[in-house]
C-alpha positions as CSV (number, residue, x, y, z in Angstrom):
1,X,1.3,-18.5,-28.3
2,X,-1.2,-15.4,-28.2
3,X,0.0,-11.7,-28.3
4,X,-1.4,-12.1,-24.9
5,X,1.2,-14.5,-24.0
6,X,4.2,-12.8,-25.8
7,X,3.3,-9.6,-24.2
8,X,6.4,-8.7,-21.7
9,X,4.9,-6.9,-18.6
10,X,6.4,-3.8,-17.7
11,X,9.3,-3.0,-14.7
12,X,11.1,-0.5,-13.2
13,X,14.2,0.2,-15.2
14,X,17.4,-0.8,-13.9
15,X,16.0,-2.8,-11.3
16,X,16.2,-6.5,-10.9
17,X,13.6,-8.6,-9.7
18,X,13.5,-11.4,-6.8
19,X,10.7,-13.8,-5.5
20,X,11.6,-14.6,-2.1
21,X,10.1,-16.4,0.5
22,X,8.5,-14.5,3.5
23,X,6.9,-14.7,7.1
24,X,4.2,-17.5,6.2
25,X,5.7,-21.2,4.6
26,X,4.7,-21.3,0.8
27,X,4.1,-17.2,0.5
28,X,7.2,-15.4,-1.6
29,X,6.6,-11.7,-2.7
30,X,7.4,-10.6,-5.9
31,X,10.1,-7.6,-5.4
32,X,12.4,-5.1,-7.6
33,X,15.0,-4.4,-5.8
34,X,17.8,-1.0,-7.2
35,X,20.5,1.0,-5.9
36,X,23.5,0.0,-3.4
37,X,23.0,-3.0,-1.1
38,X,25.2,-1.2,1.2
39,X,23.2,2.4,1.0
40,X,20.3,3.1,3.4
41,X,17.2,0.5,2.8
42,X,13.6,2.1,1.8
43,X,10.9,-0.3,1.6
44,X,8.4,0.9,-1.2
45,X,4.5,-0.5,-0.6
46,X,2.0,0.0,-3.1
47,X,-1.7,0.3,-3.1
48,X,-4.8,-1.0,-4.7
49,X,-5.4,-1.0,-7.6
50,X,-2.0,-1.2,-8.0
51,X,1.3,-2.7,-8.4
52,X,5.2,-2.3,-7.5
53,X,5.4,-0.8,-10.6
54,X,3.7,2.6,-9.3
55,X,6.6,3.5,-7.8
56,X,8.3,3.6,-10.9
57,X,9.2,7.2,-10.8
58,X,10.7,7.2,-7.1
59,X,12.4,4.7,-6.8
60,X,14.9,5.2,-9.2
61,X,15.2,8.6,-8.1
62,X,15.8,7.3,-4.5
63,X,18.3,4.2,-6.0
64,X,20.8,7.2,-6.7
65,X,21.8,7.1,-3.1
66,X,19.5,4.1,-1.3
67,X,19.1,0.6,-1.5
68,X,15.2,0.7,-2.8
69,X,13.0,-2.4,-2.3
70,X,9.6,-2.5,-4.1
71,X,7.6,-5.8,-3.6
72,X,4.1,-6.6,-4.7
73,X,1.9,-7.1,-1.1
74,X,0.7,-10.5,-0.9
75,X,-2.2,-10.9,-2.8
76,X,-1.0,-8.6,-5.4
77,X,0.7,-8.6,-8.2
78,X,3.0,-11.2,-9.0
79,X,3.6,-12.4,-5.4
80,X,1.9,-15.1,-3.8
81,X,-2.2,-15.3,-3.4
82,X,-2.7,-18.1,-0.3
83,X,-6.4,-19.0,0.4
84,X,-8.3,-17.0,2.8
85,X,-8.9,-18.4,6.1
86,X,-12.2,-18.1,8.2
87,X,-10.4,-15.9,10.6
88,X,-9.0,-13.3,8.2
89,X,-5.6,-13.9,9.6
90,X,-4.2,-14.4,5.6
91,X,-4.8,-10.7,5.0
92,X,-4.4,-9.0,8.2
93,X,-2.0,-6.2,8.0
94,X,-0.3,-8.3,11.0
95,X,0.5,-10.9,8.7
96,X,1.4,-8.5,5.4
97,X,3.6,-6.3,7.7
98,X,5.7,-9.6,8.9
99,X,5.7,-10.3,5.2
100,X,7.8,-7.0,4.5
101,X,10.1,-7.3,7.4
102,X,10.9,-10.9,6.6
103,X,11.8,-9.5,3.1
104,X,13.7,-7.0,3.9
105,X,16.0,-9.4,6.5
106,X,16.5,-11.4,3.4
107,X,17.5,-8.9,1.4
108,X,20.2,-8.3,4.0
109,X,18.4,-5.7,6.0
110,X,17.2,-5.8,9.9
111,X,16.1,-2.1,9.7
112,X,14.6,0.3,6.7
113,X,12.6,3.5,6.4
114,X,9.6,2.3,4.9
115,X,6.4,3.8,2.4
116,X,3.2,3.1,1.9
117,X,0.4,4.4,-0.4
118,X,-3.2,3.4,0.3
119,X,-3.4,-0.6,1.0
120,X,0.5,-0.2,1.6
121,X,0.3,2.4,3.4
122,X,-2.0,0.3,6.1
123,X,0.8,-2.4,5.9
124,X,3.2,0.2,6.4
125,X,1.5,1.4,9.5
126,X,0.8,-2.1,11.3
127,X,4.4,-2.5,10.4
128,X,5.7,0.1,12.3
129,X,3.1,-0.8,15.6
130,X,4.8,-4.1,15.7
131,X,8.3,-3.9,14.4
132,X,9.0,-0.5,16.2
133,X,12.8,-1.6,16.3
134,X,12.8,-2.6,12.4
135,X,11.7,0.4,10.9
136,X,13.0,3.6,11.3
137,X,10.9,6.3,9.1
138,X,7.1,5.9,8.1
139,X,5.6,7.5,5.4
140,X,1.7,7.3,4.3
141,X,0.1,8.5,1.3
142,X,-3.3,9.1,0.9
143,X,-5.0,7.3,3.7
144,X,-6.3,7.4,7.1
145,X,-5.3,4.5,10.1
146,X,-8.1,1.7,9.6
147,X,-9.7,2.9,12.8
148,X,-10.5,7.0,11.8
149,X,-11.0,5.6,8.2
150,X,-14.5,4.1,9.8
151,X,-14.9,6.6,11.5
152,X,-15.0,9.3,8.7
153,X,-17.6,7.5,6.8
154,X,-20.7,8.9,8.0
155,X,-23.9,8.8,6.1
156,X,-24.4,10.0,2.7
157,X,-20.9,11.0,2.7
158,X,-19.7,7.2,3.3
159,X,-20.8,6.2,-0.6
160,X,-17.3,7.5,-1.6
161,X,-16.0,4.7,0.0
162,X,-18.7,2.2,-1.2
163,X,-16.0,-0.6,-2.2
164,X,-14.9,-0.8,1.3
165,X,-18.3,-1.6,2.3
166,X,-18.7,-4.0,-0.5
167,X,-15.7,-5.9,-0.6
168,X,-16.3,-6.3,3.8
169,X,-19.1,-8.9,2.7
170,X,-19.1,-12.6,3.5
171,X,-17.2,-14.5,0.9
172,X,-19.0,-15.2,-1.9
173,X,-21.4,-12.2,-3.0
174,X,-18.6,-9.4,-3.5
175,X,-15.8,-11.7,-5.5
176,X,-18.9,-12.9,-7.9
177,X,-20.0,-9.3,-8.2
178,X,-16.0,-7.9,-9.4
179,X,-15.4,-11.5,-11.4
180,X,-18.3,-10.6,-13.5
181,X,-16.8,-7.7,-15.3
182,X,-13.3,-6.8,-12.8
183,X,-11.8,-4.2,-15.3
184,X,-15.1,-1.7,-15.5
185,X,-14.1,-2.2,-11.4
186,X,-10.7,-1.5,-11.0
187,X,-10.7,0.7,-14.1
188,X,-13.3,2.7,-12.3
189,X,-10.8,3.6,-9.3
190,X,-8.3,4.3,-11.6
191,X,-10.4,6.6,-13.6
192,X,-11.7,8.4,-10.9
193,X,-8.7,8.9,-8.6
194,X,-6.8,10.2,-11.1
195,X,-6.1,14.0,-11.7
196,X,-3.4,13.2,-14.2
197,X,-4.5,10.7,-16.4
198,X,-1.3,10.9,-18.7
199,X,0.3,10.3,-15.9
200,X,-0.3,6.6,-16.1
201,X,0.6,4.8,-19.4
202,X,-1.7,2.8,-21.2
203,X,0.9,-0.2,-20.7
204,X,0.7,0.3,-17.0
205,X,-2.7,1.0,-16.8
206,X,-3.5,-2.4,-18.8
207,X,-0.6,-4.1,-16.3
208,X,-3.1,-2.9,-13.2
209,X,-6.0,-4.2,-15.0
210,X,-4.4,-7.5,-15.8
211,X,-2.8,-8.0,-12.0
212,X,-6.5,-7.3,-10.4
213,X,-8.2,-9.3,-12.7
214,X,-6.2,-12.6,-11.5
215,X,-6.1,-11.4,-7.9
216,X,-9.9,-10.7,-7.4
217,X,-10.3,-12.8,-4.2
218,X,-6.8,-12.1,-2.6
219,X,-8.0,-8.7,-2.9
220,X,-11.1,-8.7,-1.7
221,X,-9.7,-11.0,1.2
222,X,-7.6,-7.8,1.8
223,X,-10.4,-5.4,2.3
224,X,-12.1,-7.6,4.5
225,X,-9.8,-8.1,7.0
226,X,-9.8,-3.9,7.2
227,X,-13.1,-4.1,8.5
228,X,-12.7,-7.1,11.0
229,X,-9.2,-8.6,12.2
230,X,-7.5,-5.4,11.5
231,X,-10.3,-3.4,13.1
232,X,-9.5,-5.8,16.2
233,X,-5.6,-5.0,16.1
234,X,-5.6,-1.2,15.9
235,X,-8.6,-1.1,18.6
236,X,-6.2,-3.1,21.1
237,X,-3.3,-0.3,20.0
238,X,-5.3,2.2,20.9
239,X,-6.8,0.9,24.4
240,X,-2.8,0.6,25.3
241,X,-2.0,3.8,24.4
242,X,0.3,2.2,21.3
243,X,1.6,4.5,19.0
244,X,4.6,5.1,16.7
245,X,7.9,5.6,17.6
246,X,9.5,6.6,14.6
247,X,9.3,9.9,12.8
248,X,6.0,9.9,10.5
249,X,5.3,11.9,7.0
250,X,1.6,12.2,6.1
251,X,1.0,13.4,2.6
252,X,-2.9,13.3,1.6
253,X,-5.3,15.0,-0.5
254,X,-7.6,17.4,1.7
255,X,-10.6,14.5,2.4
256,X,-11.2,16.4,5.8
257,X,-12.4,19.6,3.7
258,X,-15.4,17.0,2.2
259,X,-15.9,14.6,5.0
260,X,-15.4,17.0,7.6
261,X,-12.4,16.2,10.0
262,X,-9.3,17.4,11.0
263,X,-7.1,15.0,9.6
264,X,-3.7,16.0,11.0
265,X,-5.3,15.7,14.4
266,X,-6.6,12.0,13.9
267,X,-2.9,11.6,12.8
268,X,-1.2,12.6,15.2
269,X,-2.6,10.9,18.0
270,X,-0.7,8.0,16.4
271,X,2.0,9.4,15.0
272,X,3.6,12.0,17.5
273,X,6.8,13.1,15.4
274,X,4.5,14.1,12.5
275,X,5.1,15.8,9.3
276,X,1.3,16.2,7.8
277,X,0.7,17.7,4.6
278,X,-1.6,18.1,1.9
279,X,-1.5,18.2,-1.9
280,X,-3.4,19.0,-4.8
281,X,-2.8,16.1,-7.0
282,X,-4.9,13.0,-7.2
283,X,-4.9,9.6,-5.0
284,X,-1.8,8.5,-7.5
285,X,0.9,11.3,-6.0
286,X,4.1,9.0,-6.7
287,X,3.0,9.0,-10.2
288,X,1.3,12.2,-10.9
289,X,4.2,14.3,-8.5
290,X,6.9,11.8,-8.0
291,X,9.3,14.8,-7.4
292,X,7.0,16.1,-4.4
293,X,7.0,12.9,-2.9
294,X,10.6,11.9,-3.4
295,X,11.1,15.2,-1.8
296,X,8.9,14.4,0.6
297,X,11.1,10.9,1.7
298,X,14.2,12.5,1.7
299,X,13.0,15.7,4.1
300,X,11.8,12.3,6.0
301,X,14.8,10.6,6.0
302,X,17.0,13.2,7.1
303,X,14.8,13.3,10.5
């Protein structure tokens, strides 16, 4: 075997890991799963380029006194990859949000709070649209709903976002154009995002690298279906005046300074029992200030 082989990947300590079938036949999610079974459930979603694992921080913090569930989306990480289909159904966040309540019923639980940080935090959002009776708390880091996110991109301005734009193109062109070199890619969001680059070990930083790099069309299929499918569902929420019902935490860095918008307001017309609030650490908060964002869940969870 090569070093490569030998090489053990990294986990969150004290936390044992599941791969359990979800909402669609054939898909399981990877999962680490701490704390009390019995104690309150939080559901734990990551974001790109990312892993379970960059929750590492909060999530034993939050085992102390919760049953904490961490899976890898579909698509990512360890959990299953299925084929795209023509109509972008594979990757909706429809179809990733069933995938997390479907977990967390076989974990034992029919309701959770639940967290999301950028791609996660989108799943985390559908989840709470359609399963308003399954999850109880909501909590997004560091994005915008899918609808305002287009919106916000305006002109010169939108080139921030220029992998959005990118990985929205046909099949084909944009997983040829990551394939040929995915870690100067992914290692570029990392890189830039970051305020804190200590804050990321060079053994989880090379775990991201590694997950990406074997997931490049599961997660371009996921990007895509942000600018078409889920562009369809959030449009019909919004025409019936959908919104959620459970109490909402918004922590993000201050985009509407340099894109110009107000982004508590976009918030809240979809969240009405808001907490918004900014913070001066990069994309990766629950790495570079797990403390403010555990904080952040509890203050949550005690709503």
């Amino acid at each position: 075997m090569t070093t490569n082989e030998l090489r053990e990947e990294p986990r969150i300590p004290g936390f044992t890991y599941h791969h359990l079938p979800v909402a669609d036949a054939g898909v399981h999610l990877n999962a680490a799963v701490g704390g009390d079974p019995a104690a309150t459930p939080v559901v734990l979603l990551h974001g790109f380029p990312q892993t379970h694992l960059m929750w590492r921080h909060v999530a034993q913090d939050l085992a102390a006194d919760h049953h904490v569930i961490c899976p890898d989306l579909r698509g990512y990480g360890a959990s299953g990859k299925p084929a795209e289909t023509a109509d972008g159904q594979t990757y909706a966040k429809r179809t990733m949000a069933a995938d997390v309540v479907a977990l967390a019923r076989a974990l034992g639980h029919e309701r959770f709070a639940l967290a999301g940080h950028d791609r996660g935090a989108l799943v985390a959002i559908r989840a709470g649209l359609d399963h308003p009776d399954a999850v109880t708390h909501l909590a997004s880091l560091d994005v915008l709903p899918t609808l305002d996110m287009w919106d916000v991109l305006r002109g010169t301005t939108a080139a921030i976002g220029f992998h959005l734009y990118l990985m929205a193109q046909p099949p084909g062109l944009p997983e040829r154009m990551i394939s040929a070199d995915p870690d100067a890619f992914f290692g570029h969001f990392l890189d830039l995002w970051s305020q804190s680059p200590e804050a990321m070990p060079a053994d989880v930083r090379a775990a991201y690298l590694r997950a990406c790099r074997e997931a490049v069309p599961s997660i371009v299929a996921d990007y895509r279906a942000s600018a078409f499918v889920d562009v369809e569902h959030d449009t019909a929420d919004r025409l019936a005046g959908n919104a959620l019902r459970m109490p909402v935490t918004v922590l993000q860095q201050d985009w509407g300074a340099a894109l110009g918008f107000d982004a508590e307001e976009l918030w809240r017309r979809w969240a009405p029992d808001l907490a918004h609030r900014t913070v001066s650490c990069g994309h990766f908060m629950a790495e570079e200030a797990p403390d403010e964002v555990t904080a952040a869940l509890r203050e949550l969870l005690k709503r």
